[in-house]
Biopython code that builds the backbone (N, CA, C, O; Angstrom):
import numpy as np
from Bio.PDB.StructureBuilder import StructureBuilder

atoms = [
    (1, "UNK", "N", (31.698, 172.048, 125.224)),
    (1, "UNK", "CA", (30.682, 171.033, 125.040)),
    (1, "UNK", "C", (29.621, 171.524, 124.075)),
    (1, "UNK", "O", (29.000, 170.738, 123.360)),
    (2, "UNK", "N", (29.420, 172.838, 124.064)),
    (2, "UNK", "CA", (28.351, 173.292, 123.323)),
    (2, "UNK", "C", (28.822, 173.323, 121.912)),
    (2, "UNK", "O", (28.096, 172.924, 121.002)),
    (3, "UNK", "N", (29.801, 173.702, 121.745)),
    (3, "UNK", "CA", (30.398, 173.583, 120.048)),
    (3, "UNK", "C", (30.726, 172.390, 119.552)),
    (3, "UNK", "O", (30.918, 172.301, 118.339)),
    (4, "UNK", "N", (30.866, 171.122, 120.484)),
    (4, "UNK", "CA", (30.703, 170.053, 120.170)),
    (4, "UNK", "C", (29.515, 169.275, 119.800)),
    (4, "UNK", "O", (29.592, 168.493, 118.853)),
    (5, "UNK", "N", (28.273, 169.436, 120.549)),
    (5, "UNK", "CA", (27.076, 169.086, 120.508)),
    (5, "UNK", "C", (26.770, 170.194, 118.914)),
    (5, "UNK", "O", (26.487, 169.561, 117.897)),
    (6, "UNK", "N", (26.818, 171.204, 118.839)),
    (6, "UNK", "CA", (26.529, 171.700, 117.481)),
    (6, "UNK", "C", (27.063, 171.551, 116.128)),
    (6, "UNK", "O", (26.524, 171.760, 115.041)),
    (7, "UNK", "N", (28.735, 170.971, 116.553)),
    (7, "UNK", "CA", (29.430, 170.328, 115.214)),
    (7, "UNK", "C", (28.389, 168.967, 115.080)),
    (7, "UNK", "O", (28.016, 168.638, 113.954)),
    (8, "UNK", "N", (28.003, 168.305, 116.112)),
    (8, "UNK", "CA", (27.075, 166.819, 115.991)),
    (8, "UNK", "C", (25.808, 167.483, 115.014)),
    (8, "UNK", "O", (25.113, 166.639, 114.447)),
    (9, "UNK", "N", (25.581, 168.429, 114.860)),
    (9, "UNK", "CA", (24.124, 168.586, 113.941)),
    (9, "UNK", "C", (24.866, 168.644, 112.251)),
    (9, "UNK", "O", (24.552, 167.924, 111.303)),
    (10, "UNK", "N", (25.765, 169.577, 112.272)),
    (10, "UNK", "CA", (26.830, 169.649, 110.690)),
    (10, "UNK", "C", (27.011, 167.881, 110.157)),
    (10, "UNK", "O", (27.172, 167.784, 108.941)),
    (11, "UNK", "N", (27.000, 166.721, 110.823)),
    (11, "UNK", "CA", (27.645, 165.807, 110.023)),
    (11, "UNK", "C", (26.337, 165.009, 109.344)),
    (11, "UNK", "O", (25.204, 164.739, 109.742)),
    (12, "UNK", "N", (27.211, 164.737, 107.908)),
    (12, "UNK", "CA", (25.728, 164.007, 107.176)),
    (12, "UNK", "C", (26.561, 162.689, 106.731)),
    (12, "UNK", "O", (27.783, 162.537, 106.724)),
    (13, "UNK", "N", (25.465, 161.718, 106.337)),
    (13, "UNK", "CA", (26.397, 160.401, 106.350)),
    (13, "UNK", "C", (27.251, 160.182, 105.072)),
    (13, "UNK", "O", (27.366, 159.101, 104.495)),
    (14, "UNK", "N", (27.937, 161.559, 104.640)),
    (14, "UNK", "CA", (28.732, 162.048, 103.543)),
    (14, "UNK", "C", (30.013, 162.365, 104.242)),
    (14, "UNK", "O", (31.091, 162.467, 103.657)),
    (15, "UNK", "N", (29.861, 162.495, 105.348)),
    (15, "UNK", "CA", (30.878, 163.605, 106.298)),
    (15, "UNK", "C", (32.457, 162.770, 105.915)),
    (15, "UNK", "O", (32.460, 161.542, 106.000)),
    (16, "UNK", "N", (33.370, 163.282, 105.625)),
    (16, "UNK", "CA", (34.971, 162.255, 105.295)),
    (16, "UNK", "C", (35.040, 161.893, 107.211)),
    (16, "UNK", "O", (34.919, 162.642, 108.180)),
    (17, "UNK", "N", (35.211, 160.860, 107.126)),
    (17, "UNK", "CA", (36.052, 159.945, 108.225)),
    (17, "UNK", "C", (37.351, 161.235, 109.250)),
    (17, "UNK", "O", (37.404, 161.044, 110.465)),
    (18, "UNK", "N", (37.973, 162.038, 108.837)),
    (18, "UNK", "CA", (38.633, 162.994, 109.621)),
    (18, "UNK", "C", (38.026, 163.865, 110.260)),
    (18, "UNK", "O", (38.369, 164.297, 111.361)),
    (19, "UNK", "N", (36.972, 164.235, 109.559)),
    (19, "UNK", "CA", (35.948, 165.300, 110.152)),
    (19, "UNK", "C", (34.973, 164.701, 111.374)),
    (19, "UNK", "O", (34.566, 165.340, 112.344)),
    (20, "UNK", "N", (34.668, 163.070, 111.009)),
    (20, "UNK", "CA", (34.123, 162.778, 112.246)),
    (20, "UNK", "C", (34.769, 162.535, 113.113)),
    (20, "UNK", "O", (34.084, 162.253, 114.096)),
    (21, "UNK", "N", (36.628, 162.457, 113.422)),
    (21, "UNK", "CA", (37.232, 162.017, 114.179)),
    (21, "UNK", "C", (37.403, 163.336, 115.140)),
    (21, "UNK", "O", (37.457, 163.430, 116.366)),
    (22, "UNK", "N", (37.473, 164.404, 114.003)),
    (22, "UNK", "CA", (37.520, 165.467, 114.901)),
    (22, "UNK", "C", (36.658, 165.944, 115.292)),
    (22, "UNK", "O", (36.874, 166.909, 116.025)),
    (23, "UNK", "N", (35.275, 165.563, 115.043)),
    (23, "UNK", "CA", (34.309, 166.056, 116.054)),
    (23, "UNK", "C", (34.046, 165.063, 117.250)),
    (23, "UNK", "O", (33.627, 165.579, 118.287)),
    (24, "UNK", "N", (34.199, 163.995, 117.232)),
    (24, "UNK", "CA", (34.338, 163.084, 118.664)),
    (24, "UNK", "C", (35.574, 163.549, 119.125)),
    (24, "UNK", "O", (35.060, 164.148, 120.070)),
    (25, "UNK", "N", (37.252, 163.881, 119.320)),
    (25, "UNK", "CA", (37.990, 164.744, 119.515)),
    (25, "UNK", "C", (37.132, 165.453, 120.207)),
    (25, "UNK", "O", (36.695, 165.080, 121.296)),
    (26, "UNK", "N", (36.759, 166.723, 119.542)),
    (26, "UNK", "CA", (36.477, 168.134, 120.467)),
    (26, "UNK", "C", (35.427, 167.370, 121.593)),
    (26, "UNK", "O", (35.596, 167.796, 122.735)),
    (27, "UNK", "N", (34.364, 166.305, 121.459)),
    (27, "UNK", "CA", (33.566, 166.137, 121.935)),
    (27, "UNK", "C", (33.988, 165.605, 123.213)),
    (27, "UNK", "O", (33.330, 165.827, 124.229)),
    (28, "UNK", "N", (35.458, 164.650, 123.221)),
    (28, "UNK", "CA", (36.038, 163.608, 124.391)),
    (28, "UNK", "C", (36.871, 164.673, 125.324)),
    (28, "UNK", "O", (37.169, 164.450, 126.497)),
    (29, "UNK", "N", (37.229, 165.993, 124.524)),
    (29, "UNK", "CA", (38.069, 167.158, 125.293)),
    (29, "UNK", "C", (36.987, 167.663, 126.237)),
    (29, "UNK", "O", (37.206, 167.747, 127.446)),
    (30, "UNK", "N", (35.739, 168.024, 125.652)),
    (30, "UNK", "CA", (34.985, 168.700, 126.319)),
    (30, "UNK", "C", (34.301, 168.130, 127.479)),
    (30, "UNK", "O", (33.986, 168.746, 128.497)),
    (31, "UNK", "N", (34.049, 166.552, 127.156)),
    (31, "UNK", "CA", (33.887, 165.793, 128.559)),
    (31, "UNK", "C", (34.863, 165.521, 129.572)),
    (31, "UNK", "O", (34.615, 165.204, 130.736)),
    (32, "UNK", "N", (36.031, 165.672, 129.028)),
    (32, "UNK", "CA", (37.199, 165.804, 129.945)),
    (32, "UNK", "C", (37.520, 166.731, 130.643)),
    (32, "UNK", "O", (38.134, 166.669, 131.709)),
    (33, "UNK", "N", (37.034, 167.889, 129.962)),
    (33, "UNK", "CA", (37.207, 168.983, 130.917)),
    (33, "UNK", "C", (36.033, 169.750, 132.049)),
    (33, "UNK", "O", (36.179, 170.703, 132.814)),
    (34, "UNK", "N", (34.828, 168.856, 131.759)),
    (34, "UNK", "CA", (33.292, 169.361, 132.598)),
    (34, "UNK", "C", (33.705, 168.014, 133.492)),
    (34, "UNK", "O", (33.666, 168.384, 134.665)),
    (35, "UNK", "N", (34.011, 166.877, 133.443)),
    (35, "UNK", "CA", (33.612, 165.762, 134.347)),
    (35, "UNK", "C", (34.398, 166.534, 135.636)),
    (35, "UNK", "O", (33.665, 167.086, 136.456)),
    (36, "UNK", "N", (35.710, 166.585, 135.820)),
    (36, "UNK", "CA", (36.211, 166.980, 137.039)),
    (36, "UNK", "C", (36.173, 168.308, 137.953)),
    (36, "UNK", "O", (36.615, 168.424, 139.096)),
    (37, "UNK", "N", (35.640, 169.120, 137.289)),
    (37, "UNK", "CA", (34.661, 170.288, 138.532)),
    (37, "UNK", "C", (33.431, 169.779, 139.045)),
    (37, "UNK", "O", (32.799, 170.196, 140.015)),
    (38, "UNK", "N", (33.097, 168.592, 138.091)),
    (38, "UNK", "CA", (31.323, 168.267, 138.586)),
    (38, "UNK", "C", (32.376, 167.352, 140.310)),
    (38, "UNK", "O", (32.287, 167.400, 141.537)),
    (39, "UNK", "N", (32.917, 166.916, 139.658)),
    (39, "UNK", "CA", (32.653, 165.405, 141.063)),
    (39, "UNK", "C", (33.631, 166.352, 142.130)),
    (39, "UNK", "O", (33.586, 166.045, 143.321)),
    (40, "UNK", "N", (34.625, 167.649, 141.652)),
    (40, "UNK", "CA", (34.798, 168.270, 142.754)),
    (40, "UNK", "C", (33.863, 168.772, 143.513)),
    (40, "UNK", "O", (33.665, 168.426, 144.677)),
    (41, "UNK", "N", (33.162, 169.711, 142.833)),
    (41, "UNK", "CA", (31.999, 170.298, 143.664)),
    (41, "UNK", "C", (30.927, 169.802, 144.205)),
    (41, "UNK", "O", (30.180, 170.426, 144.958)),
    (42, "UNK", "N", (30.752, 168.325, 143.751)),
    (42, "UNK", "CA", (29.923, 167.142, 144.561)),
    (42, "UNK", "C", (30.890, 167.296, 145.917)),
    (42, "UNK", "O", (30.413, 167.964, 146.834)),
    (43, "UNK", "N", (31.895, 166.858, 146.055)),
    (43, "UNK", "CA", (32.713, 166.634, 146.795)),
    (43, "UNK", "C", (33.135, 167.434, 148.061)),
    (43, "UNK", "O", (33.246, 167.042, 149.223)),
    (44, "UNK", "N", (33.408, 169.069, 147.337)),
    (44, "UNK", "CA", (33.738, 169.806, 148.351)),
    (44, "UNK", "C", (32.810, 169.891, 149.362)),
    (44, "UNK", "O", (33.098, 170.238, 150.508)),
    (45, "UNK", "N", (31.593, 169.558, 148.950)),
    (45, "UNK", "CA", (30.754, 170.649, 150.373)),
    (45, "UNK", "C", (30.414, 169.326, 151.098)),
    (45, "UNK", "O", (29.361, 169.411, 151.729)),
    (46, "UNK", "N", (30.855, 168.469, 151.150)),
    (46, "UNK", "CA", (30.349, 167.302, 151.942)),
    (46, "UNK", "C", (31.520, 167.212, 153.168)),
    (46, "UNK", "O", (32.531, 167.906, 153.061)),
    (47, "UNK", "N", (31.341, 166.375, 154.266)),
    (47, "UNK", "CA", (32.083, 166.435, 155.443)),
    (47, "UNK", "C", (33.097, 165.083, 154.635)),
    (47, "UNK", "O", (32.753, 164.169, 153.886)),
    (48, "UNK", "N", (34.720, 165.562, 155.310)),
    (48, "UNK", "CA", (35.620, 164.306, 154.494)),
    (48, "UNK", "C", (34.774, 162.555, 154.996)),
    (48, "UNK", "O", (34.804, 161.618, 154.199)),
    (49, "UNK", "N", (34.319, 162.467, 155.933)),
    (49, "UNK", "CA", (33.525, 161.073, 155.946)),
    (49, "UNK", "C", (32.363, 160.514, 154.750)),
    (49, "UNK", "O", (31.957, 159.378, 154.506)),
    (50, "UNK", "N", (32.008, 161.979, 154.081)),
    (50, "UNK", "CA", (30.909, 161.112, 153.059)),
    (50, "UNK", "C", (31.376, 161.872, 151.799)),
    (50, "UNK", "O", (30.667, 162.356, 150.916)),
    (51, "UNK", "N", (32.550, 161.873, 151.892)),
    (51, "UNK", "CA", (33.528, 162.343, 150.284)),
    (51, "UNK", "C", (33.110, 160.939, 149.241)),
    (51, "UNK", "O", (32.583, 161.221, 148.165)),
    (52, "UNK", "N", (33.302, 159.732, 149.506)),
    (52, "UNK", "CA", (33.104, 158.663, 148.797)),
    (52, "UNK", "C", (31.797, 158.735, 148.661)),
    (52, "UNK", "O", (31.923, 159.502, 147.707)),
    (53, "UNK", "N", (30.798, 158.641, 148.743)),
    (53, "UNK", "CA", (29.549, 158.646, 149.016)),
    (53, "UNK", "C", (28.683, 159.912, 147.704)),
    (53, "UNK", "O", (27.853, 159.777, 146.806)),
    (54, "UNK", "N", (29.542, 161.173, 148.334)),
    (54, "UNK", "CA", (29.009, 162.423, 147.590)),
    (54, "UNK", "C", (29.886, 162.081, 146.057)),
    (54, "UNK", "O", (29.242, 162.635, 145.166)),
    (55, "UNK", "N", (30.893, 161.495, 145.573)),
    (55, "UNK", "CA", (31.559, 160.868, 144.416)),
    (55, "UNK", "C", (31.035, 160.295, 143.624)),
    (55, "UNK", "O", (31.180, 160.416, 142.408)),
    (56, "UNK", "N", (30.243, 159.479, 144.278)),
    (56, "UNK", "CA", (29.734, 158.227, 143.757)),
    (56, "UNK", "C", (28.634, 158.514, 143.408)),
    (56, "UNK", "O", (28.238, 157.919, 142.406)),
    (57, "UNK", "N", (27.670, 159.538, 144.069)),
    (57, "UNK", "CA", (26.357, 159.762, 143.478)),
    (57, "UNK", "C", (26.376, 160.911, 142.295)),
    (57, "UNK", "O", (25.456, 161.406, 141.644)),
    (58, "UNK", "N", (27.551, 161.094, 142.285)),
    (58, "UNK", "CA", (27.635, 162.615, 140.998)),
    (58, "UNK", "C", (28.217, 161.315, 139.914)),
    (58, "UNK", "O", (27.832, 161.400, 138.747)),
    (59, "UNK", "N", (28.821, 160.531, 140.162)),
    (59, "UNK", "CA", (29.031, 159.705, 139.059)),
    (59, "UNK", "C", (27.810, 158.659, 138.853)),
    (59, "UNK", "O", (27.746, 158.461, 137.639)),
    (60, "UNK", "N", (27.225, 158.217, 139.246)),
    (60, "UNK", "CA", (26.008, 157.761, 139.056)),
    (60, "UNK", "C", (25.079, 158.524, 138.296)),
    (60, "UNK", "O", (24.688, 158.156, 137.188)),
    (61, "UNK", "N", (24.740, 159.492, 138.808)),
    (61, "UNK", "CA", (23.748, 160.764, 138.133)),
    (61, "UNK", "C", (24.557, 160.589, 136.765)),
    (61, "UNK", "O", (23.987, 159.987, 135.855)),
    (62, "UNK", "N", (25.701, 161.022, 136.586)),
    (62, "UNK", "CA", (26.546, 161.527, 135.214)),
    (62, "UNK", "C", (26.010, 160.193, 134.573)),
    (62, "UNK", "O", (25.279, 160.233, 133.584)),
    (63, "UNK", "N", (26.349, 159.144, 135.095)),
    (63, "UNK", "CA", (25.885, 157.614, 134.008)),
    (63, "UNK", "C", (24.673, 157.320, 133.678)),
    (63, "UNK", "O", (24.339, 156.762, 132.633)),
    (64, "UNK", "N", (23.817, 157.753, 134.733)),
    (64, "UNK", "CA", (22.596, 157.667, 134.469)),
    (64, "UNK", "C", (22.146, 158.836, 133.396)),
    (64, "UNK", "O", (21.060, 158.632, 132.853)),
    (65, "UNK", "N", (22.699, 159.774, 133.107)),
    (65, "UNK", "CA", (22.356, 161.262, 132.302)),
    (65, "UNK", "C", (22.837, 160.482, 130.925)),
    (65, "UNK", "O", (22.390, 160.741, 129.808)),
    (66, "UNK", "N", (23.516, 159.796, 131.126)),
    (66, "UNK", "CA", (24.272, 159.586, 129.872)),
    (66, "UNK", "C", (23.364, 158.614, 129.106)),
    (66, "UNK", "O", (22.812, 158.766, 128.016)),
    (67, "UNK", "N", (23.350, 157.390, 130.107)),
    (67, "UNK", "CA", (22.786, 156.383, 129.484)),
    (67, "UNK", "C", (21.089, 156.773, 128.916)),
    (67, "UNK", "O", (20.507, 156.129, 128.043)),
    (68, "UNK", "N", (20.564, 157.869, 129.590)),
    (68, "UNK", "CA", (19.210, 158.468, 129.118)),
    (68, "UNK", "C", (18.703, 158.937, 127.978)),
    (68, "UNK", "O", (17.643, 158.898, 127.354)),
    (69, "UNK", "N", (20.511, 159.706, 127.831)),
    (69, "UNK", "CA", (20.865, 160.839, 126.490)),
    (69, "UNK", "C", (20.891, 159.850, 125.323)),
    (69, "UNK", "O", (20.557, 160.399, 124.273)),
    (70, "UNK", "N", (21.137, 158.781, 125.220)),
    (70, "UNK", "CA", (21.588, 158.070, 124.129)),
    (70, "UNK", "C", (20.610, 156.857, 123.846)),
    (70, "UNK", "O", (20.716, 156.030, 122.941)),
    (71, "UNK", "N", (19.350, 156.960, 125.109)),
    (71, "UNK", "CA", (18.531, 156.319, 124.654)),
    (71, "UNK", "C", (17.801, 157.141, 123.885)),
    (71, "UNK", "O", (17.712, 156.861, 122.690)),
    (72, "UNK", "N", (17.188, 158.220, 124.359)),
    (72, "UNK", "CA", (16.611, 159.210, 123.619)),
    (72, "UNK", "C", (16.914, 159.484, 122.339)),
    (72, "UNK", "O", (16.239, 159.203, 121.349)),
    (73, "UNK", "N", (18.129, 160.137, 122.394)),
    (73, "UNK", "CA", (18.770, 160.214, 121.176)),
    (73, "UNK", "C", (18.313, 159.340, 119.726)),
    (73, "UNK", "O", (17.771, 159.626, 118.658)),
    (74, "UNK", "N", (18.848, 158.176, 120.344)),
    (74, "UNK", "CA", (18.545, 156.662, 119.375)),
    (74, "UNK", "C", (17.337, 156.553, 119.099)),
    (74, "UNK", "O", (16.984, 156.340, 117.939)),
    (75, "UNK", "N", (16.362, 156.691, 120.226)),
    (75, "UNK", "CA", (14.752, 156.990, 119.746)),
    (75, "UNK", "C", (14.331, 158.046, 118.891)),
    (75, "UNK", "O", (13.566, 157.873, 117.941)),
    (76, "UNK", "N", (14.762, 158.999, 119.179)),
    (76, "UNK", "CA", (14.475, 160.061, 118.383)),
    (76, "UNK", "C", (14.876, 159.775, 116.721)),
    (76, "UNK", "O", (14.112, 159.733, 115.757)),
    (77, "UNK", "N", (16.283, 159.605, 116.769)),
    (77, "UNK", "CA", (16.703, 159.260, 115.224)),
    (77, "UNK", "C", (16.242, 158.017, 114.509)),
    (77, "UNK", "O", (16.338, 158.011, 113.282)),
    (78, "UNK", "N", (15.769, 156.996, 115.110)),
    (78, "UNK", "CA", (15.351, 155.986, 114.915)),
    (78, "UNK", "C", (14.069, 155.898, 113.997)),
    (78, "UNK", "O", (13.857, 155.229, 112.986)),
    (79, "UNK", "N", (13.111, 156.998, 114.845)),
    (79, "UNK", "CA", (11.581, 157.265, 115.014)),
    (79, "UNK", "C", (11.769, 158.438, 113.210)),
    (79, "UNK", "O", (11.009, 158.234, 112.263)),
    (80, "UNK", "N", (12.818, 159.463, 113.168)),
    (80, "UNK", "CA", (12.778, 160.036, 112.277)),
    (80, "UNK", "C", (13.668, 159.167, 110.566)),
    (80, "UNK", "O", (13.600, 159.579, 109.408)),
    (81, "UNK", "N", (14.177, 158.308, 110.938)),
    (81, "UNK", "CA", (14.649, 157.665, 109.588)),
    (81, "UNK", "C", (13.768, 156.935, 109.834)),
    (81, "UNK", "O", (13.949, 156.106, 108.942)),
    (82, "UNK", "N", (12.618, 156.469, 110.573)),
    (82, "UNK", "CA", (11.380, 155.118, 110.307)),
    (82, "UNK", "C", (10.311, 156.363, 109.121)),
    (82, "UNK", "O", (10.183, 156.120, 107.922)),
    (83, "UNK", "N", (9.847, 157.279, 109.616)),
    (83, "UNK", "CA", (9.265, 157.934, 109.184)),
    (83, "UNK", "C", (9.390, 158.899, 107.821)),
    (83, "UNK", "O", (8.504, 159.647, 107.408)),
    (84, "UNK", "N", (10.556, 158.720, 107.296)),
    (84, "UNK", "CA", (11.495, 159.396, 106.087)),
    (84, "UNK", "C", (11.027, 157.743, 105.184)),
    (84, "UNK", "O", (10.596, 157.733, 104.031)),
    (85, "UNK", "N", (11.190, 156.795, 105.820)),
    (85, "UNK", "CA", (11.712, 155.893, 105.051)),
    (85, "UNK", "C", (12.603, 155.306, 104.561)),
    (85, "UNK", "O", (12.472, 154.351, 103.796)),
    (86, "UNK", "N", (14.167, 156.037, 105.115)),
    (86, "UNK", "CA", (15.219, 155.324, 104.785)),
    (86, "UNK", "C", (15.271, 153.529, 105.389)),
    (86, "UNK", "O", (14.972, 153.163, 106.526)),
    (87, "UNK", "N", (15.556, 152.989, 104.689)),
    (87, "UNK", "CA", (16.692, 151.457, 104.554)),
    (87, "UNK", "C", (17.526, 151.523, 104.823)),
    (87, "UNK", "O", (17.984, 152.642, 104.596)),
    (88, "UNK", "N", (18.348, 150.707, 105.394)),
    (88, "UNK", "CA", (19.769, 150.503, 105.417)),
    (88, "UNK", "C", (20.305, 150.149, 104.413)),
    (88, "UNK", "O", (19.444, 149.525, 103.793)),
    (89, "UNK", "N", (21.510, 150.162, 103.673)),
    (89, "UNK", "CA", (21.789, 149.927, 102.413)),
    (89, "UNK", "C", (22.474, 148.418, 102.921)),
    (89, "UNK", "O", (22.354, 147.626, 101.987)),
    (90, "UNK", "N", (23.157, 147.771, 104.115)),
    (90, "UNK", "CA", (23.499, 146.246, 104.451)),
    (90, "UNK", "C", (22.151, 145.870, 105.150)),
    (90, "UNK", "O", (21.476, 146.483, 105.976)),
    (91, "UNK", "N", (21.961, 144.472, 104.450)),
    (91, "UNK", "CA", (21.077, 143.084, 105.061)),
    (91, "UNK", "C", (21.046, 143.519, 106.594)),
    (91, "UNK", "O", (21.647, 144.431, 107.162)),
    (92, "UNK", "N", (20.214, 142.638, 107.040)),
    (92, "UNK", "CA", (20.617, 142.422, 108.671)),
    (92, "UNK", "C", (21.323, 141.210, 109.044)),
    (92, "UNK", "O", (21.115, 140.183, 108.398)),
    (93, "UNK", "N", (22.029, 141.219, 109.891)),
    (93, "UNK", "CA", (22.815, 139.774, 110.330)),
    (93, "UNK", "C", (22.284, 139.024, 111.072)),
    (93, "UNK", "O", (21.321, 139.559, 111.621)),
    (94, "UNK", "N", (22.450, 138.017, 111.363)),
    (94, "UNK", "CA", (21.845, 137.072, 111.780)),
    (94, "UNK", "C", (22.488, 137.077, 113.184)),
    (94, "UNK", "O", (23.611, 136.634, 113.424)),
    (95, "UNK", "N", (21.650, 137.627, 114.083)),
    (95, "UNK", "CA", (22.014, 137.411, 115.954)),
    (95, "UNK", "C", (23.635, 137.568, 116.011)),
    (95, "UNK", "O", (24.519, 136.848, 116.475)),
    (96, "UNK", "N", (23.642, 138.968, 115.261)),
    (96, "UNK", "CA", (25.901, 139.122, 115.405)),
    (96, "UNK", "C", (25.810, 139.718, 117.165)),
    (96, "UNK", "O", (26.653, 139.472, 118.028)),
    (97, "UNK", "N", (25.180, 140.128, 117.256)),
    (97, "UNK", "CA", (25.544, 140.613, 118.494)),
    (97, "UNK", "C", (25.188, 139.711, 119.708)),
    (97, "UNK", "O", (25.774, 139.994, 120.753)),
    (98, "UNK", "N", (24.167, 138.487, 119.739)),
    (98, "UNK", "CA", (24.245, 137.049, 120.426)),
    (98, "UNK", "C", (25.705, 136.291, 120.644)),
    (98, "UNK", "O", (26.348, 135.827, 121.586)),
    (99, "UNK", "N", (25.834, 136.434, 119.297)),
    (99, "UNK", "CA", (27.202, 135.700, 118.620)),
    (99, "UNK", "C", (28.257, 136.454, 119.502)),
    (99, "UNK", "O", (29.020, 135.725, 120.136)),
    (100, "UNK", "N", (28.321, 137.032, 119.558)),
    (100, "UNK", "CA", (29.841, 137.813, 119.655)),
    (100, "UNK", "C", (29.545, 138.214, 121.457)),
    (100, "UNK", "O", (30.256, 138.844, 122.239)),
    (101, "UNK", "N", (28.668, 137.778, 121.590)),
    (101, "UNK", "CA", (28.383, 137.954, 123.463)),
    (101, "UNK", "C", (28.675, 136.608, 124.110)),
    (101, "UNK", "O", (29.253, 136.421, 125.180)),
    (102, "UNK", "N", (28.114, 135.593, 123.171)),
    (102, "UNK", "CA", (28.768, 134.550, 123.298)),
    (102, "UNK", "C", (29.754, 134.001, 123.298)),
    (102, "UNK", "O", (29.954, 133.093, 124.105)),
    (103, "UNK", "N", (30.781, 134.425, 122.291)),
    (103, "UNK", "CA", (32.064, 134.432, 121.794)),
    (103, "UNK", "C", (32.667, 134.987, 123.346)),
    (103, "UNK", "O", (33.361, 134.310, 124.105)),
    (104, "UNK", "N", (32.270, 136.186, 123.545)),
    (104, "UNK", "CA", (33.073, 136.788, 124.401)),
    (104, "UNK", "C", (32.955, 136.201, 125.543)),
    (104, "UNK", "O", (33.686, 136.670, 126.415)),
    (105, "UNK", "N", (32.153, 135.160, 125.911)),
    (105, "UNK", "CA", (32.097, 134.939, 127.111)),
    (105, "UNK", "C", (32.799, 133.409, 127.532)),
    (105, "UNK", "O", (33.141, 132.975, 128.632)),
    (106, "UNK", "N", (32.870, 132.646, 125.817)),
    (106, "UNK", "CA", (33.256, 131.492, 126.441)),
    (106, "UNK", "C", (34.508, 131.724, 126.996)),
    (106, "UNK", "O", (34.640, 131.098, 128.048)),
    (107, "UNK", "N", (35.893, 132.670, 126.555)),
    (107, "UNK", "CA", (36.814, 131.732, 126.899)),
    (107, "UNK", "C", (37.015, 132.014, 128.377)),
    (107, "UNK", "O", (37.947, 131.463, 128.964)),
    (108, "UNK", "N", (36.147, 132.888, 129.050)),
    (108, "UNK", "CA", (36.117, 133.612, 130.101)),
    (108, "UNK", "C", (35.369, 132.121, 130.990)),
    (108, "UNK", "O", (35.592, 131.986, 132.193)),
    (109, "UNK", "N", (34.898, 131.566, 130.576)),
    (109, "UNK", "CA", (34.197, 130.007, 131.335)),
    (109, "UNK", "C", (34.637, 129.327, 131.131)),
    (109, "UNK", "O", (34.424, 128.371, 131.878)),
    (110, "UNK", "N", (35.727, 129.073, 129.905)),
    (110, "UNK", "CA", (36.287, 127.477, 130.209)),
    (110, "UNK", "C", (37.509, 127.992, 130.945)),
    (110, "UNK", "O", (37.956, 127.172, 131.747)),
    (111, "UNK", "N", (38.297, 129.379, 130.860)),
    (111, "UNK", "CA", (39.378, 129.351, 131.925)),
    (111, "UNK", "C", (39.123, 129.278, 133.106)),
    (111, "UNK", "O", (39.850, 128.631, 133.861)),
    (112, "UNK", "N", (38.135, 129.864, 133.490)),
    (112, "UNK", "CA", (37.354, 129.784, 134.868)),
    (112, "UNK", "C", (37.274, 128.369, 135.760)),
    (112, "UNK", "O", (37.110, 128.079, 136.945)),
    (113, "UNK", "N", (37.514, 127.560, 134.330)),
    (113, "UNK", "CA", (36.619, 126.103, 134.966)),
    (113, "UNK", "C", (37.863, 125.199, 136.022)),
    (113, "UNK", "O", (39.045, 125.249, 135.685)),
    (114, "UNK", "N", (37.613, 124.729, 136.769)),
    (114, "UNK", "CA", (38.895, 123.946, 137.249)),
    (114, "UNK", "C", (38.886, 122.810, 137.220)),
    (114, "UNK", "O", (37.800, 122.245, 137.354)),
    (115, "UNK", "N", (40.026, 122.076, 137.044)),
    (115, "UNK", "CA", (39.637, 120.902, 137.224)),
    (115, "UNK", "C", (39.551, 120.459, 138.328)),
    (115, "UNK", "O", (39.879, 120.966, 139.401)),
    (116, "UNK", "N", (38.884, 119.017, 137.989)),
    (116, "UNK", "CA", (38.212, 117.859, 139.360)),
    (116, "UNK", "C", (36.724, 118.412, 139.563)),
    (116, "UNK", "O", (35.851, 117.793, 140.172)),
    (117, "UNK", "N", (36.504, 120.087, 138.767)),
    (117, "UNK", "CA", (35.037, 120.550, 139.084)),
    (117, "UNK", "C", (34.752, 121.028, 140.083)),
    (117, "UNK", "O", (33.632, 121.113, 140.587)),
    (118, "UNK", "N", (35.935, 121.460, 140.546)),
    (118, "UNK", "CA", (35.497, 122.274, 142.471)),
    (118, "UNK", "C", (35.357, 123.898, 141.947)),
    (118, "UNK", "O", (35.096, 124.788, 142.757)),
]
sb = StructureBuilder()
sb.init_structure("model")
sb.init_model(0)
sb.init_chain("A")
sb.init_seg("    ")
for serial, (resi, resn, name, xyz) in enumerate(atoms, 1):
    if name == "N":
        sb.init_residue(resn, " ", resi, " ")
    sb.init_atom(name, np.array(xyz, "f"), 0.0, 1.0, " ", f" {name:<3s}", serial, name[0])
structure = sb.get_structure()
């Protein structure tokens, strides 16, 4: 994980497309191989009645760590290309991500729908 998180400082938005594949690669190995001692050792020391319980809160914590890391993250980089002054070199789109939440949701409501309306 640590040589992954330090290949993440090497890439510049020059980096060829293989090089970033292989640093998400090493990065998806290395979470693959820390996630399952964590939720064992959540696990082991608990009595087998609150095995589900002690699971669920090491995976919670892990989502919650995650979802923290990548807010931060995003703030941080955000806060330092506001302050550089970079632009984006594409426009902004117009509500694509409304759009496409929308998209995704109709066909999920009209199959849903039944007829007669019950």
């Amino acid at each position: 994980m640590a040589l992954a998180g330090l290949s993440f400082t090497w890439l510049t938005p020059h980096t060829p497309l293989i090089a970033l594949l292989g640093v998400y690669v090493l990065f998806g190995l290395g979470q693959g191989t820390i996630n399952p001692p964590i939720t064992n050792s959540a696990v082991s020391g608990m009595p087998r009645s609150m095995a589900g319980v002690a699971a669920s809160v090491a995976s919670t914590s892990r989502q919650t760590g995650v979802t923290l890391g990548v807010a931060v993250s995003g703030s941080l980089v955000g806060a330092t290309l506001a302050q550089s002054g970079w632009r984006s070199p594409r426009p902004p789109t117009r509500s694509g991500g409304s759009c496409l939440a929308s998209g995704c949701s109709w066909p999920h409501s009209a199959s849903s729908a039944r007829p007669g309306g019950r």
